[in-house]
N, C-alpha and C positions, 0 to 999 in steps of 0.2 A: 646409605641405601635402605636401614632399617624405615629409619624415619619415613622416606618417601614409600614406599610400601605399605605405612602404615595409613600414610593418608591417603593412599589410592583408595584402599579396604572402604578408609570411613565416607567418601564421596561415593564408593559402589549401593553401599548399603542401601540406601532405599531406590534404587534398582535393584537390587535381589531383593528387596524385602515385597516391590511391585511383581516379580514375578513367580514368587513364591505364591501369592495368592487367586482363588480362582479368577479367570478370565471375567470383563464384563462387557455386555454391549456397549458399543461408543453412541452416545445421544445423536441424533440427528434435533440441527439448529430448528426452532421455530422462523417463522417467517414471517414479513411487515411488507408489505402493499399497497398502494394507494399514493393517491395525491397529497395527504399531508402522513407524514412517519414522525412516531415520537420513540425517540432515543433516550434514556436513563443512563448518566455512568455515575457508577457508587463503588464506594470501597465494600467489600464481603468477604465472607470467607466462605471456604468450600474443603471438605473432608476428601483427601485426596489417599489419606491412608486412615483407616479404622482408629476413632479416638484420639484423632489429631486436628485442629480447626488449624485451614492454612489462611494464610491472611490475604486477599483476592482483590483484584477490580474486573467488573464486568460490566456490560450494557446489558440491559432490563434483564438481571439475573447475577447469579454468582461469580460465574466467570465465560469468559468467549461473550458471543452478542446474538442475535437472531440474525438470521439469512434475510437480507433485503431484496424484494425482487422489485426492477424496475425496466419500463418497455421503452424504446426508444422511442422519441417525440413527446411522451407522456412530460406534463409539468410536474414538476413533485416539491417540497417544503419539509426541509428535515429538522424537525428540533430535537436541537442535542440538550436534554436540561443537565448540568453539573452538580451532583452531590457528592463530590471526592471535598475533602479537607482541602483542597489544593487546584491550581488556575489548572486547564488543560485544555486540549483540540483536538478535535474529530478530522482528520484529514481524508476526504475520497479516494483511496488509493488508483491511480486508472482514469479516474472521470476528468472527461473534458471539462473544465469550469471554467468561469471567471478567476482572478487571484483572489477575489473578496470571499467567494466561496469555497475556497478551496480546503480549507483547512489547516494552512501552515500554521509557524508559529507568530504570524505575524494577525491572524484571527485567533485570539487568545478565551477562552470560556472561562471566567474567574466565576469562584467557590460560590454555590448559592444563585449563580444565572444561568441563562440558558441563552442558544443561538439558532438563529431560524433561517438558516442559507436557502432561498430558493432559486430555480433552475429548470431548465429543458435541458431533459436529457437525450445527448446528441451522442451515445456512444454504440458501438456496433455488439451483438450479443459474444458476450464473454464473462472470465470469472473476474470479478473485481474486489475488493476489500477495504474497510476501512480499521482507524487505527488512531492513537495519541500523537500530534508529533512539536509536542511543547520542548524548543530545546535543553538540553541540558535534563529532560526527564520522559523523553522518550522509551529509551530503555526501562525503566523501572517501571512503565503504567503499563507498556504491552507486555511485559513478563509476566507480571502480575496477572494478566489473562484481557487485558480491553484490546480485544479487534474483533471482527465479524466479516462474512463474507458479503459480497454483492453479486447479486447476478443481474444484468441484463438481456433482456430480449428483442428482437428483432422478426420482421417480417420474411428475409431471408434464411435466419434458423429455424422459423417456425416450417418454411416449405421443404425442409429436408427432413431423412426419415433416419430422426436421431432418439434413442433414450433421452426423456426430456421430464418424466415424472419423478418429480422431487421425494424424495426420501424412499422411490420404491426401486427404480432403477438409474437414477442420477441422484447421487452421492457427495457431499461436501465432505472434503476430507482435509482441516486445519493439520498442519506438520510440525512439532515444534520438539524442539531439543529444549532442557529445561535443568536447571540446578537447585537440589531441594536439601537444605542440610540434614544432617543422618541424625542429631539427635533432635531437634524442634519441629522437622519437615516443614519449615517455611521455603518461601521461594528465596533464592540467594539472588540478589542483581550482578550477578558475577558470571560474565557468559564464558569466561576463560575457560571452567571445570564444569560443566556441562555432564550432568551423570545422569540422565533418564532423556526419555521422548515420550512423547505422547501424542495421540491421534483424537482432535475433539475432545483434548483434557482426562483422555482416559488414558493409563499406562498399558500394557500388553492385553489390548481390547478386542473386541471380534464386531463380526456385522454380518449380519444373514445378505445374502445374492441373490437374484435369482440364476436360473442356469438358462442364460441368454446374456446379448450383449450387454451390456453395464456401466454405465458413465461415472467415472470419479472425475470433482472437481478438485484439483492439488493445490494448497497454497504451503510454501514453507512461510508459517509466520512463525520463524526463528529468530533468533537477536541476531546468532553467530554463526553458525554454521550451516553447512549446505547437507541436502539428502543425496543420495545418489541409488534410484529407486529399480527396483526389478523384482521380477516373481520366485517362489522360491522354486521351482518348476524349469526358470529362466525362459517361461514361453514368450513369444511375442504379443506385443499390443500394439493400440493404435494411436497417438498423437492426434487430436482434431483441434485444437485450438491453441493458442498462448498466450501472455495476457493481455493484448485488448482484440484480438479476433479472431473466427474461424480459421483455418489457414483453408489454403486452395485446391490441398486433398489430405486425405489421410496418410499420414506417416506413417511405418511401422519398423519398432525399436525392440528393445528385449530389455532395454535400462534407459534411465534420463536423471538426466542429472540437474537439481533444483535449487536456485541459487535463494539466498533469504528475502522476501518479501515478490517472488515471481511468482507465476500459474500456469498453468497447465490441464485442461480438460484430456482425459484421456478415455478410452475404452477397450476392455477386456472380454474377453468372449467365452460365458461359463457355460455355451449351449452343451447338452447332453451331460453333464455333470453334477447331475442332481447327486447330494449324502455327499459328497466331497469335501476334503478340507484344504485351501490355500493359504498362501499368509505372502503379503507386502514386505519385502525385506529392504534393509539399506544396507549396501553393500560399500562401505568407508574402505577397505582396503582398496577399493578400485577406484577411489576419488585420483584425481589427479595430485600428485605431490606436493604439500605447501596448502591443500587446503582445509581450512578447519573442519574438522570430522576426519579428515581421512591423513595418509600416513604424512611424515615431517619430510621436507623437500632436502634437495643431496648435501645440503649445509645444514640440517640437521635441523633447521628453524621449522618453528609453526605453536600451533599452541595447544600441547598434548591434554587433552581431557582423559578421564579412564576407559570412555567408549570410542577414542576414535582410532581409526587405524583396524577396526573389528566389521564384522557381519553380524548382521541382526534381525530378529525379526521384529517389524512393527504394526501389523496389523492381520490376523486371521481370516478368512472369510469362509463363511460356511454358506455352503451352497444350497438353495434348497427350491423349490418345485418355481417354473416359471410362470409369470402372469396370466393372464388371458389373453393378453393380443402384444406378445413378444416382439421386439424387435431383433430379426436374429439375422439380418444384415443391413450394414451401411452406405451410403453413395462413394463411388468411385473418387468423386466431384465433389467442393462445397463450397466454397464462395471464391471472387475474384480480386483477391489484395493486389492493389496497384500502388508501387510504390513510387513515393512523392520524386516530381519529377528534379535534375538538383542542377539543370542549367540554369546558370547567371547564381545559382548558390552562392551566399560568403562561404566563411570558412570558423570555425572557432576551434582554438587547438586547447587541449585540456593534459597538463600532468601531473601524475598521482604520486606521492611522495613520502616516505618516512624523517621523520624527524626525530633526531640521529638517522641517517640510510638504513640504518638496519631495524632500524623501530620494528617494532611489532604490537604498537600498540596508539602510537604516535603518528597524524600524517596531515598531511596537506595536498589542495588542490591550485598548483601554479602556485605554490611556494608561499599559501596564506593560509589562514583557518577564518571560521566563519566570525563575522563580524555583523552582526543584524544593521548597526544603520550603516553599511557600506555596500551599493550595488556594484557586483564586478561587470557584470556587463549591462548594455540595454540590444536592442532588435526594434524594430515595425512590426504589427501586425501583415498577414499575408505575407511576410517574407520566408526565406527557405533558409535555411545551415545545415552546415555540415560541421556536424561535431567529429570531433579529429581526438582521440585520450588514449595516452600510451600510461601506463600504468610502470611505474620505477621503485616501487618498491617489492617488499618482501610476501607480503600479501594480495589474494584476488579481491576485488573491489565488484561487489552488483552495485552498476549503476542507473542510479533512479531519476529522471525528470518530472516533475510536476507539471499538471496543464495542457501535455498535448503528449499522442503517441509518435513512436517513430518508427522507421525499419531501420535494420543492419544493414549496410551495405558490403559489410566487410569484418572478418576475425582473425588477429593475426596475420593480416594479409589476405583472406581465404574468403571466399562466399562463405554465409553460414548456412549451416546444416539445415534440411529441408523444415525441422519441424521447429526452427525460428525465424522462419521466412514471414509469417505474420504481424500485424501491428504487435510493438512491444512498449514498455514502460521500464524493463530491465535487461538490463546485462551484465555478464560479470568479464573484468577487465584481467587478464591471467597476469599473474607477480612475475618480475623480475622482465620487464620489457613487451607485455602484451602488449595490444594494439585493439580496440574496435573505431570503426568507421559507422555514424551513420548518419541522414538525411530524418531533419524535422522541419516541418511548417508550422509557424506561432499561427493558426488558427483562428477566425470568429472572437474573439477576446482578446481587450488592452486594458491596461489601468497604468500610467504617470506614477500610480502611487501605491500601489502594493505588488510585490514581486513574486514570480514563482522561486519557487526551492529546484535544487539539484546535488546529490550528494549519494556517499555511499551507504547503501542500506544494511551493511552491518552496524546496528542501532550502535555498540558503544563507540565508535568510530564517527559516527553521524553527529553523537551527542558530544563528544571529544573536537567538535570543530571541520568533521571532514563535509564540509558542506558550502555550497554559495547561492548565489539570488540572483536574478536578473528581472529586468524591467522588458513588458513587451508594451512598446510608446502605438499609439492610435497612426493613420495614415495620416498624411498633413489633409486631405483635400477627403469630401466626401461626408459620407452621415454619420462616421467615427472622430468628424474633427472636433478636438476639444474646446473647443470655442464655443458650440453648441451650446444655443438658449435656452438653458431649460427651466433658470431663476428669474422670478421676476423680481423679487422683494427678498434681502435679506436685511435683517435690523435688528437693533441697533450695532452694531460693530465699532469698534472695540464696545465689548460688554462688561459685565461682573454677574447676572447672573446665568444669560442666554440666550440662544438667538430663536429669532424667528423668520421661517418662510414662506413664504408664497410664491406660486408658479405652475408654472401650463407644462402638459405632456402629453401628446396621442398614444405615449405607449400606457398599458393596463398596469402596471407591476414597475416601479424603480425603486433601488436602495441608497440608501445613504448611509455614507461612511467618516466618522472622524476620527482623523488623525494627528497624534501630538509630534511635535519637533522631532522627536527621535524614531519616529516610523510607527510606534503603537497605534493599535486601530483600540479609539476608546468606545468608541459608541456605533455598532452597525443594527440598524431597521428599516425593513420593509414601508414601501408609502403605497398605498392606490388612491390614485388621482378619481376624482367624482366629477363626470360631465367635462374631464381632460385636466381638472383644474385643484392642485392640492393645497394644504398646510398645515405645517410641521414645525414644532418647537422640539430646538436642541437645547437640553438642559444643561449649565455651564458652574452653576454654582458647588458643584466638588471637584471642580478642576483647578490646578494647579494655572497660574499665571503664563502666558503665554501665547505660544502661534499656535494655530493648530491650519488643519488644511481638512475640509470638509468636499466631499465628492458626492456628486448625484449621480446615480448610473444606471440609465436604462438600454434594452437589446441594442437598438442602435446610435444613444448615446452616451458621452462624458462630462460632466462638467466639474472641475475642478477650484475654487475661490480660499483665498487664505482670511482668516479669522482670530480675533484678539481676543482674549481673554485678560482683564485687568485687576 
């Protein structure tokens, strides 16, 4: 008992030693705009406690990334340039993409390159985020501090009468649980003991308000553990959004509960409370049983940190004089989520599983772990599922889809609750027997040959295998069939040092993609055709002997041709 006592003490310390010290404002992200975005990730470090360099990865900065804002329909070109030691991916967390663009691990940024994924963005106004998701070292790049927020915009949020001014009365607000050892204050990649939080990388921080309504954007980008958020007042707010849309009114809650890598737009009402002081607390004894952060389930399991199972505060707010042209109410109303309709639906049934049953740290999905060159399923484009995942182990699972949103149709049996009724990207599947139901359309986007991800978004779980792939195949008939001409000349094949092509396209923008025998995508770049008509030399000469499979791919087509290298 000594022992463990002792080491509770030495995990607290730098949480007491954070809140020993004065309060500081939490930075409000910079922001990137426009049609081409240039993304930095680099290893840094960043003074997290007085006279201690912690060891950091950020985008264009220390740590965390700048706020992207992007409008729907806008075209946009993101280069991620890579200056980590080490290969890694920018994944869009939310955005509808292609699989080329998406950012899995199957779009790999090796040390010293960069990647130029471009895109129309087709997603409805909401909070979005991006993030590392190289497997096997996902966990370690996002702890370290690489994600950032996205915001999207819309014609439909702009005609409502919401706080929408960045950094004065609409607020990003990053959530993370965090393990920082007590004598070196590095980051530990060990989400098990989790001894601090932080809000925007700041410890026990504050934010000025004004005293009118107030928009925070929520992201838990935690490894492990879930928030379970409320006022310390315990007043009500409002729910207007989840993570990929408005919902169809305002909810109002007095707590919410935030599972790792979801969102949540909310808004709080500081009217007439000017000089006041608030604080954001998380409230873990009131998590549900069994889940990380909050208390251990009636078998005693779970995975005690020295903050969970506690109340706390994580964020101040000081109040103070409102704007000039306040918004100090919001619509009844706000947009019409229509959820996808799921006659003639298949059906895909999904279960979660520990390995040993009682794992806790250990799992599988349908009794496998991730296996990169093996697709567990495929689909058509424009077809609809109903994903069906009962959850059998010890642990809640938030689960994630890449590539397209869906809705709940079901939790535990149960409609869900009003303020997840909106497009989603997450959920979390409750331990020991839960149940979510729900209805997705593979949308607008196929590719034969690179697959979306689906997995649990507690990173060390995700990076442990708990994850799988699927292929969304093009219609047989139509301007998505793969057959599509879009090569005229490839030569010489088989080669030794490389090929070259030539060929027609009415579209403005196609990419090309190679990929080796085992799924690696080694070579992706942009082509614009001149007077409809392009040519493009793939260089061959450091590539290893072999097949590869080379894809053209423009809005409305594919073509896919296999390739020798000798």
């Amino acid at each position: 008992m000594y022992q463990k006592i002792k080491i509770k003490l030495a995990l607290m310390l730098p949480l007491m030693i954070g809140i020993s010290k004065a309060q500081t404002f939490i930075p409000i992200p910079d922001t990137l705009s426009g049609s081409i975005i240039d993304l930095m990730i680099a290893d840094s470090s960043k003074q997290f406690y007085n006279g201690y360099n912690t060891n950091t990865i950020g985008y264009n900065g220390n740590y965390l990334g700048p706020t992207i804002i992007l409008n729907k329909g806008q075209n946009v070109t993101l280069n991620v340039n890579n200056k980590l030691r080490n290969t890694t991916t920018t994944h869009w967390h939310g955005l509808h993409v292609a699989p080329m663009n998406d950012g899995s691990p199957h779009n790999p940024i090796t040390s010293g390159t960069k990647w130029s994924p471009s895109f129309t963005v087709m997603d409805y106004a909401a909070t979005y985020w991006y993030h590392p998701h190289l497997h096997g070292k996902t966990m370690e790049q996002v702890l370290l501090g690489a994600a950032g927020l996205i915001i999207v915009r819309d014609s439909n949020e702009k005609a409502l009468t919401l706080p929408r001014t960045y950094g004065v009365d609409d607020f990003p607000l990053v959530l993370q649980w965090k393990t920082f050892d007590a004598a070196t204050k590095q980051i530990l990649i060990n989400d098990e003991l989790d001894n601090t939080t932080m809000v925007n990388g700041i410890m026990n921080g504050q934010l000025n308000v004004p005293a009118q309504m107030v928009r925070f954007r929520l992201l838990n980008g935690s490894s492990h553990r879930f928030f379970y958020l409320a006022m310390n007042d315990s007043r009500n707010f409002k729910v207007i959004a989840g993570d990929e849309s408005l919902l169809n009114a305002p909810v109002t809650v007095n707590k919410l509960l935030i599972s790792p890598g979801e969102r949540y737009e909310i808004i709080i009402d500081f009217s007439g409370q000017t000089g006041n002081n608030y604080y954001l607390r998380h409230i873990g004894t009131k998590l549900p049983a069994g889940y990380p952060g909050g208390p251990p389930d009636a078998m005693g399991m779970g995975t005690p940190g020295p903050l969970d199972n506690t109340d706390f505060n994580l964020l101040q707010f000081n109040v103070i004089a409102p704007t000039a042209s306040p918004v100090t109410a919001i619509p009844s109303s706000l947009i019409a989520n229509v959820i996808t309709p799921s006659a003639g639906a298949g059906t895909k049934t999904f279960n979660l599983q520990g390995s040993p049953m009682m794992s806790m740290t250990n799992f599988t999905i349908n009794g496998v772990q991730f296996d990169k060159n093996v697709i567990n399923f495929t689909t058509k484009q424009d077809s609809v599922m109903i994903w069906s995942i009962t959850n059998q182990s010890m642990m809640p699972h938030p689960w994630h889809i890449h590539g397209n949103y869906f809705y709940i149709t079901s939790i535990d049996g149960s409609t869900p609750p009003a303020y997840m009724q909106g497009r989603k990207d997450v959920v979390t599947v409750s331990p020991q027997g839960g149940t979510v139901q729900l209805v997705m359309k593979y949308e607008d986007f196929n590719d034969p040959n690179i697959p979306y991800m689906y997995h649990c978004h507690i990173l060390s779980h995700e990076d442990n295998g708990m994850m799988g792939q699927f292929i969304v195949n093009p219609v047989s008939t139509g301007i998505n069939d793969v057959n599509a001409n879009l090569f005229s000349v490839i030569y010489p094949n088989p080669t030794y040092n490389g090929w070259t092509i030539d060929g027609t396209s009415k579209e403005n923008l196609l990419l090309i993609s190679l990929t080796n025998s085992i799924g690696h995508v080694v070579l992706q770049q942009t082509i614009l055709p001149v007077a409809g008509k392009f040519n493009f030399n793939v260089p061959a000469n450091e590539l290893t002997a072999g097949m590869y499979m080379l894809s053209l791919i423009s809005k409305s087509q594919n073509q896919t041709v296999k390739l020798i290298k000798q």
